[in-house]
N, C-alpha and C positions, 0 to 999 in steps of 0.2 A: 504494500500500500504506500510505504514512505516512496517508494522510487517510481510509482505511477505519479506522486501527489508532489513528485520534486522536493520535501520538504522531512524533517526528522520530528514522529510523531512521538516519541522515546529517547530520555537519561537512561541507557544499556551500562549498569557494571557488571563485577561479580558478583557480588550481593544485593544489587535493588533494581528494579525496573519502573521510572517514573515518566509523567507524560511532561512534555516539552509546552511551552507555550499555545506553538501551534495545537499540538495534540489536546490539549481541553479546549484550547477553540473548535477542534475539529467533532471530539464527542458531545459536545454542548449542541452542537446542529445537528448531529446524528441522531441522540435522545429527542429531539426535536420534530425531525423527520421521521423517528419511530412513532412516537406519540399521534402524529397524523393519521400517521398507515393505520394504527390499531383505532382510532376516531372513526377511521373510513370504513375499516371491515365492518365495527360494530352499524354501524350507520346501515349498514347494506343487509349485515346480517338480520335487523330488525325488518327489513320489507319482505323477508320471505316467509315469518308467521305467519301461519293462519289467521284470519280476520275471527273475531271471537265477537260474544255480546249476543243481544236481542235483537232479532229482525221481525219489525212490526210491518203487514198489510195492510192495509183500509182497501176492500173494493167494494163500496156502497148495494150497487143493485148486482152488477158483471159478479161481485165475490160471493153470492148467494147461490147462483150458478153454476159458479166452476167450484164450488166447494160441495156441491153437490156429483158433480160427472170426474172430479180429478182429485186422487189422493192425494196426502201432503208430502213432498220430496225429505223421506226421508236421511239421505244424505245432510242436506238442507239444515235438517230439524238436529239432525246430530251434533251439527258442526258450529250452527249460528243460533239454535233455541226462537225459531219463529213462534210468533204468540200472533196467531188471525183472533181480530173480535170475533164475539158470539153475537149471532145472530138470531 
C-alpha cells in the first residue's frame, strides 16, 4: 500500500510498529469510508423487508360483491393482516 500511495504509512522497528502522520490521516478517511459503506448496506438492506402492518379495504357497494364470488388472498392475509369492514 505504502508504495502504491508513494508515501510511509508506518514507524517499522524491532520492537514497535507505529503509524506515521500520513498513516492516521490515511485510517481516519478509511474509518470514514467504512462507516459509509456499512450506512449504505444497512440502508438497502432495510428495503428488502417484507412490508408488515394492517391492510384496510373500503369497497362501498363493488366490496359486497366481490366478497361474496372471491375469497380472501390468503397469502395477502398472512403477510399484511387485511381487516375488510363488515358489512
Amino acid at each position: 500500500m505504502e508504495e502504491r500511495l508513494g508515501v510511509r504509512l508506518f514507524h517499522r522497528s524491532t520492537r514497535s510498529v507505529t503509524l506515521t502522520a500520513e498513516g492516521t490521516l490515511f485510517l481516519e478517511r478509511c474509518r470514514r469510508i467504512f462507516s459509509e459503506i456499512e450506512a449504505a448496506e444497512l440502508e438497502l438492506s432495510q428495503t428488502h423487508e417484507a412490508p408488515r402492518g394492517t391492510l384496510r379495504v373500503s369497497l362501498p357497494l363493488a366490496g359486497m360483491l366481490l366478497r361474496r364470488r372471491a375469497p380472501r388472498d390468503r397469502v395477502c392475509e398472512q403477510r399484511m393482516g387485511p381487516t375488510l369492514p363488515r358489512m
